[in-house]
C-alpha positions in Angstrom: 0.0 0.0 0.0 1.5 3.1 -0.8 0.9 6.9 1.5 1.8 9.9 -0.2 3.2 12.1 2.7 2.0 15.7 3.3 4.7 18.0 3.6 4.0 21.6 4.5 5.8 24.3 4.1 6.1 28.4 5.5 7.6 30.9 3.3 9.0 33.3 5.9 9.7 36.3 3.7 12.7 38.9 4.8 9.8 42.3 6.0 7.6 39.8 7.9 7.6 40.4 11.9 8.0 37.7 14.7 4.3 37.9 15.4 3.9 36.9 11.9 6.2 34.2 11.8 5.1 32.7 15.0 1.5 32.7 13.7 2.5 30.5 10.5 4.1 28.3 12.3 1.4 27.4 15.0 -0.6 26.8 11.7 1.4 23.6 12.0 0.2 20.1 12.8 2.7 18.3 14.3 3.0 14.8 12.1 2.7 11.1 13.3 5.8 10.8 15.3 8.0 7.8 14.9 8.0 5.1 17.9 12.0 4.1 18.0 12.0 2.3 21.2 10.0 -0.6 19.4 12.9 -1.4 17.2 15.4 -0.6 20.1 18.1 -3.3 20.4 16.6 -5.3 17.8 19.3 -5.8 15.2 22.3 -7.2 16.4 25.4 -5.7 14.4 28.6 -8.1 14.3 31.0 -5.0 15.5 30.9 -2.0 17.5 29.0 1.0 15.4 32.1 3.5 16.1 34.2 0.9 14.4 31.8 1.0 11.9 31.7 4.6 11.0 35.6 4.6 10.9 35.9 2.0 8.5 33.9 3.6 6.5 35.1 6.9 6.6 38.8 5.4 5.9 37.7 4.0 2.6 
């Protein structure tokens, strides 16, 4: 099944005041948020993940 995501976005121009700006963005919904401690822990990696990132960095 496929979503098609809403993405919104505020123009904040370079005259507009803070009153302004802070009135756009309370126009906002706040999305679905992600829950990350489900997957927490879940995959086991074979090394440590700074190792990791250096070896890949090195290449």
């Amino acid at each position: 099944m496929y979503k098609k995501h809403k993405i919104m976005t505020v123009i904040i121009k370079p005259n507009d005041s803070k009153a302004e700006i802070e009135k756009q963005l309370k126009k906002l919904k706040p999305g679905k948020g992600f829950n990350t401690k489900k997957y927490f822990g879940k995959i086991k990696w074979g090394q440590d993940a700074v190792e990791y990132q250096r070896e890949l960095r090195e290449e």
